[in-house]
C-alpha positions as CSV (number, residue, x, y, z in Angstrom):
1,X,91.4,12.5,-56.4
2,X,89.5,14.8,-59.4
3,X,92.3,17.3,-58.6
4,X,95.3,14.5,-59.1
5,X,93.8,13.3,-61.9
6,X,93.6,16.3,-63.8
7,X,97.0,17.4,-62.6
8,X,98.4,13.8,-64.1
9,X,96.7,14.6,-67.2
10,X,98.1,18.0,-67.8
11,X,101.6,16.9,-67.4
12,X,101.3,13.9,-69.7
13,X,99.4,16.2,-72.3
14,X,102.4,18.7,-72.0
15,X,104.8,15.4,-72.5
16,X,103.1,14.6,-75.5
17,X,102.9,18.3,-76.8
18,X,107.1,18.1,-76.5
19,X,107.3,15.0,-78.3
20,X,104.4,16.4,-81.3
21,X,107.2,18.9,-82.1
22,X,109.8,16.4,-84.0
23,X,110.2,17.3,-87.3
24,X,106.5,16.7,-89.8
25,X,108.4,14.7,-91.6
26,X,109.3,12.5,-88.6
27,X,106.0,11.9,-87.8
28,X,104.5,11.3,-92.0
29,X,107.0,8.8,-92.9
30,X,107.1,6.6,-89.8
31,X,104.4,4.1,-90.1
32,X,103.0,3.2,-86.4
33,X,104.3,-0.4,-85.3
34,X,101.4,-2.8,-86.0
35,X,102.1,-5.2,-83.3
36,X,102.3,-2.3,-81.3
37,X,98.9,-1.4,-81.4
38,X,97.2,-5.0,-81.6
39,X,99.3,-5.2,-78.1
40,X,97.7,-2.0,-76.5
41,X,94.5,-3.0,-78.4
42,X,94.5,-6.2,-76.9
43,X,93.9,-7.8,-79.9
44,X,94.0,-11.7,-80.5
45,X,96.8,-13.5,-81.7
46,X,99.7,-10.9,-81.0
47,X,99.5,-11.1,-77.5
48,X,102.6,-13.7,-77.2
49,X,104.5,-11.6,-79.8
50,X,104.0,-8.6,-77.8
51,X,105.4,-10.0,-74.5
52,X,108.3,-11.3,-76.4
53,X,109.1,-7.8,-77.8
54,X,108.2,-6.2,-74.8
55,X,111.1,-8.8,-72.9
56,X,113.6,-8.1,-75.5
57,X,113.0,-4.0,-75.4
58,X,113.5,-4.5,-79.8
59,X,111.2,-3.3,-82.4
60,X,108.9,-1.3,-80.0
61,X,111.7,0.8,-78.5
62,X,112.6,1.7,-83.0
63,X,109.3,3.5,-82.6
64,X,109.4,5.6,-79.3
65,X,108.8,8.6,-80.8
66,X,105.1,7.8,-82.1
67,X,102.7,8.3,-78.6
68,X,99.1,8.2,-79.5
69,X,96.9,10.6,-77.9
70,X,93.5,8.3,-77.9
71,X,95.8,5.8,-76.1
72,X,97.0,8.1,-73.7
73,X,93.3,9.5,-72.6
74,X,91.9,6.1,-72.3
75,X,95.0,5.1,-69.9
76,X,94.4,8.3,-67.9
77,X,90.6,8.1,-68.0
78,X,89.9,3.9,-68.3
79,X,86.0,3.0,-69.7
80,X,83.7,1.4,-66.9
81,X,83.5,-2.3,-66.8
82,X,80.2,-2.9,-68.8
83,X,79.0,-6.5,-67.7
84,X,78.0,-8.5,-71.2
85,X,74.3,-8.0,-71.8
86,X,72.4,-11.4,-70.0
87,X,71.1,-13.6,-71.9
88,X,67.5,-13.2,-72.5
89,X,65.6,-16.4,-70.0
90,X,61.5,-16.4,-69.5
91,X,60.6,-15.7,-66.2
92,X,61.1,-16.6,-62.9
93,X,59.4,-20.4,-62.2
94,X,58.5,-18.6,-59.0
95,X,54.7,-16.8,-59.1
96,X,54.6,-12.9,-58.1
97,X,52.4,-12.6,-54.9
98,X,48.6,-11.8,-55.6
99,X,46.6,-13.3,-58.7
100,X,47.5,-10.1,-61.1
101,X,47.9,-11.0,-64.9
102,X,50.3,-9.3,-67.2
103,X,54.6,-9.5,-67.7
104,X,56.6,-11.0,-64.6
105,X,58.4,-8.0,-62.8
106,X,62.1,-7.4,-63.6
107,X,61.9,-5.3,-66.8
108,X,60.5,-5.8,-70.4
109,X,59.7,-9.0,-72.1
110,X,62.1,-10.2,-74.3
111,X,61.4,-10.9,-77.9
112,X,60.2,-14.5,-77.9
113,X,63.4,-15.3,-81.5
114,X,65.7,-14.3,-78.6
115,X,64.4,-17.1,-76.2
116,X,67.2,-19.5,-74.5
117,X,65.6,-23.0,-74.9
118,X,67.2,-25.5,-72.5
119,X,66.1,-28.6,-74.7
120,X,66.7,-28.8,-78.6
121,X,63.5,-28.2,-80.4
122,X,61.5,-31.0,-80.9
123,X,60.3,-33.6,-83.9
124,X,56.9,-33.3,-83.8
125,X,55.4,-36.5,-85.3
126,X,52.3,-37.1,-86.6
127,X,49.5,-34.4,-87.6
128,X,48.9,-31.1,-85.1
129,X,47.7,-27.6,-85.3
130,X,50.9,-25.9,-86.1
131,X,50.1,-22.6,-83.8
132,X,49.2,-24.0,-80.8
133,X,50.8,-26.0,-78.1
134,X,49.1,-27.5,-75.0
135,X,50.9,-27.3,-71.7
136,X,50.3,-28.1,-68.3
137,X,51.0,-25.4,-65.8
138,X,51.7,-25.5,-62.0
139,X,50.0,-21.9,-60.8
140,X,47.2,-20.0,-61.2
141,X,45.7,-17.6,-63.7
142,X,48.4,-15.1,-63.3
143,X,51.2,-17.9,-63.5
144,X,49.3,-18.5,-66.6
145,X,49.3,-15.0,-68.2
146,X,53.1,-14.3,-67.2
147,X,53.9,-17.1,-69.3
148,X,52.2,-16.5,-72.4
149,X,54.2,-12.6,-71.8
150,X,57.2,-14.1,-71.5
151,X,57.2,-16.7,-74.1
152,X,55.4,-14.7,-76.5
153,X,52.3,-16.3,-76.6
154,X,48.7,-16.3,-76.3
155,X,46.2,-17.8,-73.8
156,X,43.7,-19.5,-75.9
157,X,41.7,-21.3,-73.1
158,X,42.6,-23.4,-69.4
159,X,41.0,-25.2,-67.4
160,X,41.0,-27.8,-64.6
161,X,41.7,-31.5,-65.8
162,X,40.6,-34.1,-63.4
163,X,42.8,-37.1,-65.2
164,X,45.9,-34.7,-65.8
165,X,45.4,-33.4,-62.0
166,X,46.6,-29.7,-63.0
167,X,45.4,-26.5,-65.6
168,X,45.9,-27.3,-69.2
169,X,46.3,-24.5,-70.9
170,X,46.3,-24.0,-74.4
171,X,49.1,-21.5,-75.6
172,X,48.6,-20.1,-79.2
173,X,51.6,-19.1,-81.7
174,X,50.8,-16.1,-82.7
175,X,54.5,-14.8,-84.6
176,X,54.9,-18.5,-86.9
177,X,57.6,-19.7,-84.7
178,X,57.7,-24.1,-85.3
179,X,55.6,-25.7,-82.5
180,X,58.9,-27.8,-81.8
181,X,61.0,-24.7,-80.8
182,X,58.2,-23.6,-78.3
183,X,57.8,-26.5,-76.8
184,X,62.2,-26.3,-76.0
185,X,61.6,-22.6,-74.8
186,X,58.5,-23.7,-72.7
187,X,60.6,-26.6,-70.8
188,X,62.9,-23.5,-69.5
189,X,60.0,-23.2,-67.1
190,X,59.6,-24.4,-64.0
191,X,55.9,-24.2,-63.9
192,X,55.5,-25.9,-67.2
193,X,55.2,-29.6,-66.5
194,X,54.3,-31.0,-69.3
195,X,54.3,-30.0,-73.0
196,X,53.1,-31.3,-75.8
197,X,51.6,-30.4,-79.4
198,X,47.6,-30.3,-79.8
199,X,47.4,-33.4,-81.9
200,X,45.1,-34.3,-84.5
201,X,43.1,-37.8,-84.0
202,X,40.8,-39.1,-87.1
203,X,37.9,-41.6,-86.4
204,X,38.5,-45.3,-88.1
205,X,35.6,-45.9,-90.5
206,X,36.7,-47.9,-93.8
207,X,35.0,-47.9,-97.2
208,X,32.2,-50.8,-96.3
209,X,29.6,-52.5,-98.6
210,X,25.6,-57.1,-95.2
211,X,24.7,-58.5,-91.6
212,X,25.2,-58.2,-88.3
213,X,27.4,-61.5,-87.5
214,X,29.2,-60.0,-84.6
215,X,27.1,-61.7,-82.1
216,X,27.7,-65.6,-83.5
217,X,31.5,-64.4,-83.8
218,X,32.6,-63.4,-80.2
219,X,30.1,-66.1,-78.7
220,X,27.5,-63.7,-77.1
221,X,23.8,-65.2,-76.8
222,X,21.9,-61.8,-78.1
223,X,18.5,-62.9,-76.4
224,X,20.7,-63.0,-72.8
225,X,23.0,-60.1,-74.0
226,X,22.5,-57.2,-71.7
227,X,24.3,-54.3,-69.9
228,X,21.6,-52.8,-67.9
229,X,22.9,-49.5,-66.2
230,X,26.3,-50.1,-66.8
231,X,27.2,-46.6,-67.4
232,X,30.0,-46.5,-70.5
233,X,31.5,-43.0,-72.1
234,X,31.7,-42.8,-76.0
235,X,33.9,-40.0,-77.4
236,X,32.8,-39.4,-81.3
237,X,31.0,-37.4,-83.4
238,X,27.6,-35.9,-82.8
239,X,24.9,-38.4,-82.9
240,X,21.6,-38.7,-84.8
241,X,19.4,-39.4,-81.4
242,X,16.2,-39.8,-83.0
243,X,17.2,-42.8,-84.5
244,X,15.2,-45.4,-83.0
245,X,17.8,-47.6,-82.2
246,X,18.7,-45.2,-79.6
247,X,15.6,-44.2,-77.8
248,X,16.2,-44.6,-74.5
249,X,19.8,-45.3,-74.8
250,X,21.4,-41.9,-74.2
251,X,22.0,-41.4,-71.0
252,X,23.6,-37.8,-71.6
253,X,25.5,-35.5,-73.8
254,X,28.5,-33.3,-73.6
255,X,29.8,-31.3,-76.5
256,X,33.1,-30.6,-76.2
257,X,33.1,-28.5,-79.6
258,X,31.0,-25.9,-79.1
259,X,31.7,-23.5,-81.4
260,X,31.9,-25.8,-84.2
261,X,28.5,-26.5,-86.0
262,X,27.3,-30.5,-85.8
263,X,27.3,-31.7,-89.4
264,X,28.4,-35.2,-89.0
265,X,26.3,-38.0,-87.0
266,X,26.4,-41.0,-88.6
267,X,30.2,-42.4,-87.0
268,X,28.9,-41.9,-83.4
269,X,25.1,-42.8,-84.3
270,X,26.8,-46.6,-85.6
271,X,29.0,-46.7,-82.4
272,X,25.9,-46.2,-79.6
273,X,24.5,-48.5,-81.6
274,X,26.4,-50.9,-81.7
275,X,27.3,-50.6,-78.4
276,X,23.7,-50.6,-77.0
277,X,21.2,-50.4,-79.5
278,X,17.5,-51.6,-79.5
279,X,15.1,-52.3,-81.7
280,X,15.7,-54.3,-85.2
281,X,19.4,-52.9,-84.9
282,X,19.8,-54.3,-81.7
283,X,23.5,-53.8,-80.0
284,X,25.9,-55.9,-77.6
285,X,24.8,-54.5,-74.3
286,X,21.1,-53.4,-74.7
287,X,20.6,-51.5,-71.5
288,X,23.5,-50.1,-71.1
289,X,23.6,-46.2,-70.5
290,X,25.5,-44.1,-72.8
291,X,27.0,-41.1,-71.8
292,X,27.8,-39.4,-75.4
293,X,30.5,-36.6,-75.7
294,X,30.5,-34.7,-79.1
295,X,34.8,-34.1,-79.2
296,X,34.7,-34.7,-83.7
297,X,33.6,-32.9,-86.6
298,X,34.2,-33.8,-90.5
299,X,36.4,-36.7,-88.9
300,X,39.2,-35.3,-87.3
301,X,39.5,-33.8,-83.4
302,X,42.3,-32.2,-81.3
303,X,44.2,-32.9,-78.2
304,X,42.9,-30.5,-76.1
305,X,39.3,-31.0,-77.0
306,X,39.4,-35.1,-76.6
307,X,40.9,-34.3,-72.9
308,X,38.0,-31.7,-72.1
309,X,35.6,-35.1,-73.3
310,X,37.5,-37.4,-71.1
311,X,37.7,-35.1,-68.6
312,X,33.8,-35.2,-68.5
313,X,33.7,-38.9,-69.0
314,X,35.5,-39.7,-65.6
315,X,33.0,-36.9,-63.9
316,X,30.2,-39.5,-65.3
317,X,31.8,-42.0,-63.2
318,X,31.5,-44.4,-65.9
319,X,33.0,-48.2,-66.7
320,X,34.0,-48.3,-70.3
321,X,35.5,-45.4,-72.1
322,X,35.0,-45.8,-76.2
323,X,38.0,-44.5,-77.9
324,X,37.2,-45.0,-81.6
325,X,40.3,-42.5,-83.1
326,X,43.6,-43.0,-83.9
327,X,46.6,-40.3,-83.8
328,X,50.0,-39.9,-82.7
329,X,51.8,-40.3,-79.0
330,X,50.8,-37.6,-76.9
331,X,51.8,-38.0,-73.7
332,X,49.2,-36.1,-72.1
333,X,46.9,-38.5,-73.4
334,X,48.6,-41.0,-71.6
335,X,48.7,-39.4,-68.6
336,X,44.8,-39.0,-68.8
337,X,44.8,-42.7,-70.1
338,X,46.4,-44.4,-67.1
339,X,44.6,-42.2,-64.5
340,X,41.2,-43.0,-65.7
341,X,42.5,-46.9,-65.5
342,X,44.0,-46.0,-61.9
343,X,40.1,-44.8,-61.1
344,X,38.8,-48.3,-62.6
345,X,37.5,-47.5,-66.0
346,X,38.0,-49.8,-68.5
347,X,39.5,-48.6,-71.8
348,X,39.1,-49.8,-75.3
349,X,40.1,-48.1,-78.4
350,X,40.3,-48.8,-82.2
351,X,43.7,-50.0,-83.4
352,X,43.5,-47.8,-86.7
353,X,42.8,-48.7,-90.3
354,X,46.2,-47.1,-91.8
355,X,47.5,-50.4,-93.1
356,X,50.1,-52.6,-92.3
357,X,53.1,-50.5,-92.0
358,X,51.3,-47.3,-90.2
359,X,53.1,-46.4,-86.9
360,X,51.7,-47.6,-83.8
361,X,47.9,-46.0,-83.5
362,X,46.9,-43.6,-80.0
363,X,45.5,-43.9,-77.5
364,X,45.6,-47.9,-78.3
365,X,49.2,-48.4,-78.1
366,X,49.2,-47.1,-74.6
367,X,49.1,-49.8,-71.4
368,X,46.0,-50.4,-70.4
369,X,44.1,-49.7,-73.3
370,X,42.5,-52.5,-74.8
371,X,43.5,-51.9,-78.3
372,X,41.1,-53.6,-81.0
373,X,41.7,-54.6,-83.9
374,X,38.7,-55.7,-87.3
375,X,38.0,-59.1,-88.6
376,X,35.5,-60.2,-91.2
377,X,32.6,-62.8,-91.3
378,X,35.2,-65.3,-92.1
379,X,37.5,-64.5,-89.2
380,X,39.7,-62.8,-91.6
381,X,41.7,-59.8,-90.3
382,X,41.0,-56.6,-92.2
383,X,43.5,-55.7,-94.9
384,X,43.5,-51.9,-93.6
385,X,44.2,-52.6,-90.1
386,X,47.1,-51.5,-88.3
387,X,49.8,-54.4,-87.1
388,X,51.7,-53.9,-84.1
389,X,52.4,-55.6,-80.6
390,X,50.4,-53.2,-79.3
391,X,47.3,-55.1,-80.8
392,X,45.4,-56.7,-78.0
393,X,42.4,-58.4,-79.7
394,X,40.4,-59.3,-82.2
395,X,36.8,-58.1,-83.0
396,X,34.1,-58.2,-86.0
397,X,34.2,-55.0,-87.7
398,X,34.2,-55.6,-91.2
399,X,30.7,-54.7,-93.4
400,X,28.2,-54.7,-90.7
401,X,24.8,-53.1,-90.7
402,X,24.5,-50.8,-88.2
403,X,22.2,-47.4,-86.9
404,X,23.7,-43.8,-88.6
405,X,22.2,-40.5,-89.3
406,X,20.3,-42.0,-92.1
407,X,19.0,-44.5,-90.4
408,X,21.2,-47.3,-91.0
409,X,24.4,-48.3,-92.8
410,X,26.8,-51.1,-93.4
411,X,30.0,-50.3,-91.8
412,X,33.6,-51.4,-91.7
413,X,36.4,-50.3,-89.1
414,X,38.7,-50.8,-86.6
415,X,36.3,-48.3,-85.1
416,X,33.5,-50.7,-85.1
417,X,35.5,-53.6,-83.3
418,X,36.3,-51.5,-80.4
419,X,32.2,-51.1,-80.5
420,X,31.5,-54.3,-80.2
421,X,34.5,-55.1,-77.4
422,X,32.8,-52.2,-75.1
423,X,29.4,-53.6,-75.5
424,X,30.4,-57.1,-74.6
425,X,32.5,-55.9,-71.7
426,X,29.5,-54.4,-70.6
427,X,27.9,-57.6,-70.1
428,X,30.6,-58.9,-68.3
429,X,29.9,-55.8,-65.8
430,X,26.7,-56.2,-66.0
431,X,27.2,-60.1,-64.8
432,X,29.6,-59.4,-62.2
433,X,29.9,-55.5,-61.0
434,X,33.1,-56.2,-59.0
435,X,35.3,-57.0,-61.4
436,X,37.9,-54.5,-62.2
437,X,39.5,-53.4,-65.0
438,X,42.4,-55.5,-65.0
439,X,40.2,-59.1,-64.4
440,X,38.5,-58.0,-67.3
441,X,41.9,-57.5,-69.3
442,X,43.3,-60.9,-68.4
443,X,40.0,-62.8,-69.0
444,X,39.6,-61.3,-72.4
445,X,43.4,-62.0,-73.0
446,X,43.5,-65.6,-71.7
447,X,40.2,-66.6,-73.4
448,X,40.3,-65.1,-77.0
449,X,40.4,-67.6,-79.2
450,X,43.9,-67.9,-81.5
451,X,43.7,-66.8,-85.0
452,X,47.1,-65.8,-86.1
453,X,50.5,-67.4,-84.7
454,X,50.1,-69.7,-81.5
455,X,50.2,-67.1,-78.6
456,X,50.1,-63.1,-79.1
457,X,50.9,-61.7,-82.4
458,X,51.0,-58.6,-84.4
459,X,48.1,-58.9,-86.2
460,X,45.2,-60.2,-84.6
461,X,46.7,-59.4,-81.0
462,X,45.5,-62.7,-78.7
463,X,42.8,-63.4,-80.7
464,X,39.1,-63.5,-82.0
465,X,37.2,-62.1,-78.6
466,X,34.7,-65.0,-76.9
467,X,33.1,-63.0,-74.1
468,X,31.3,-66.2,-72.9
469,X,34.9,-67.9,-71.9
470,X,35.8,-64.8,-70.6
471,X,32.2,-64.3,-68.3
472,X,33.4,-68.0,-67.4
473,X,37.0,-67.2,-66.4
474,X,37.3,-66.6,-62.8
């Protein structure tokens, strides 16, 4: 075939050699056909032209005498097919066998600009850390590491959730590219279940300026109150626990900040204590056992770290889980939120102090979260509050004294109300251990005495809490 081919070409070259000896002048002053060569090019838009003038043996035929040699070689001796370069995709959803870290096999990683992502990048809302992402992976440490290769990211730390049931992983950013585009490139993924951004949550304490009225208000006899050994989680700051009102009341502590020095106590000191307090500061549920987890410092908190704290919460196989931060939706909160319901905790969270018009406050606005929102020693919802449907009931939590760092403080929050609705829950555990989580709901619900509009409204939710109609409900 080598030997045709060559034989082929030598003829045709001799052809052409004939036809190079017309006259120089033959071959200056005839221009070359344009539509000619867009037709042998294949080029776009002549293609119908050509076919007609090919049909009608015209203008093409005026110009037989011009034969171009590059044309002629590339007839004789066509170019290989070359397949369009793939487009770039991460790797394969399924694991390489064995536990080894490092790229996925197939060839080199792809620059993570060139990523195919099969979603379109998406609006973050609310406040994050704008290098990281949080995802939850389906594989093991080497499913891990090939994805960080082939997304172009870095394995900040995983580990085994017990409410999200998988690894979380946290996946750093290291080349600036938008948290929203990452989180489209992740979702190309199999193994990636879910994604989200590492939100930033912010503890509800207001600017306060006198007593302790919460008891009177939400009908709770404090000489009977008690919570003995009902075990409840609080997720805060660090806590002051050599403040008297908490000897004795700490059951156990979990940092889920490690590496960041403690400098604020006084949010979480005022929560235990008004949780479960003794002494002159006495709280809701004296007896209660607290089981503490450090997950803020100067006020704010992450995703990833309040899911280590809850994670450790449900391993304390507590009744009450404390949420008193607000942030935006993340849905692996919510995921963590309704499993730790499914395993019978009860959960009650501040409603947020962003005003009127904020967006919907989180974990509260999630089902089955008791969301809580901060009246005054008149009854009187506080101006700061959030409004929403979402808004499930009414607590005091406006300029009450209660334990801090410095010993004591008067405090005002949506923060403090969901205080003072875990501690009287606690009583109601305390009174009848079998109740679950949802009883508890209902009787709060159905029992909380009407503030706002008749029924469940925006602002005050169902109503002023009265824990004794409640204990009564059946």
């Amino acid at each position: 075939m080598a030997a045709e081919a060559v034989i082929r070409f030598a003829a045709m070259l001799a052809a052409a050699m004939t036809i190079a000896a017309v006259p120089a002048s033959a071959q200056t002053s005839a221009k070359p056909d344009r539509t000619k060569i867009d037709c042998r090019d294949g080029a776009n838009a002549a293609g119908a032209d050509c076919a007609k003038g090919d049909a009608k043996g015209g203008t093409d035929t005026a110009q037989a005498g011009a034969v171009f040699l590059p044309a002629l070689i590339v007839d004789l001796f066509p170019n290989p097919v070359v397949p369009p370069a793939p487009m770039p995709r991460p790797a394969s959803a399924t694991p390489p066998a064995g536990n080894q870290a490092g790229p996925p096999p197939g060839g080199p990683i792809v620059s993570p600009t060139d990523l195919v992502a099969v979603q379109p990048p998406r609006a973050v809302v609310g406040d994050f850390v704008p290098d990281e992402v949080l995802v939850t992976v389906d594989g093991d440490a080497g499913a891990v590491q090939q994805i960080a290769a082939s997304f172009g990211l870095q394995v900040r730390s995983q580990r085994q959730s017990r409410l999200l049931g998988t690894t979380l992983v946290r996946f750093g950013i290291p080349d600036g590219r938008p948290v929203g585009v990452v989180l489209a490139q992740l979702a190309a993924d199999g193994r990636t279940q879910r994604r989200e951004p590492n939100h930033v949550y912010s503890l509800q304490q207001a600017a306060a300026s006198i007593v302790n009225y919460a008891f009177e208000h939400i009908a709770l006899d404090s000489k009977q109150a008690s919570g003995e050994n009902v075990r409840i989680a609080v997720i805060d700051t660090g806590i002051d626990d050599t403040n008297p009102a908490l000897a004795g009341v700490i059951a156990e502590q979990f940092d889920a900040m490690p590496g960041v020095p403690i400098e604020m106590r006084d949010h979480g000191t005022s929560i235990d204590g008004l949780i479960a307090g003794v002494g002159a500061l006495e709280g809701m549920a004296p007896g209660a056992r607290i089981y503490h987890a450090r997950a803020f410092e100067g006020g704010k908190s992450t995703m990833d770290v309040i899911l280590a704290a809850l994670d450790w919460a449900a391993d304390q196989d507590v009744r009450i889980i404390n949420m008193s931060f607000v942030g935006p939706k993340n849905d692996l909160l919510g995921v963590a939120c309704r499993n730790a319901r499914a395993l019978g905790m009860v959960l009650v969270a501040a409603a947020g102090n962003n005003g009127p018009k904020a967006p919907y406050g989180y974990p509260a606005a999630f089902d089955g979260v008791i969301a809580v929102t901060a009246t005054d020693a008149k009854d009187g919802l506080m101006p700061q509050a959030n409004r929403g449907a979402y808004v499930f009931i009414s607590a005091p939590g406006v300029e009450m004294v209660a334990p801090s760092g410095a010993g004591s403080d008067v405090v005002t929050g949506t923060s403090f109300a969901a205080a003072i609705v875990s501690g009287a829950i606690a009583n109601l555990i305390h009174a009848a251990p079998d109740r679950s989580a949802d009883d508890i709901e209902k009787a709060l619900g159905a029992t909380a005495r009407d503030l706002g509009p008749k029924g469940r409204d925006n602002d005050f939710g169902y109503g002023l809490l009265d824990i004794k109609a409640a204990g009564a409900k059946e």
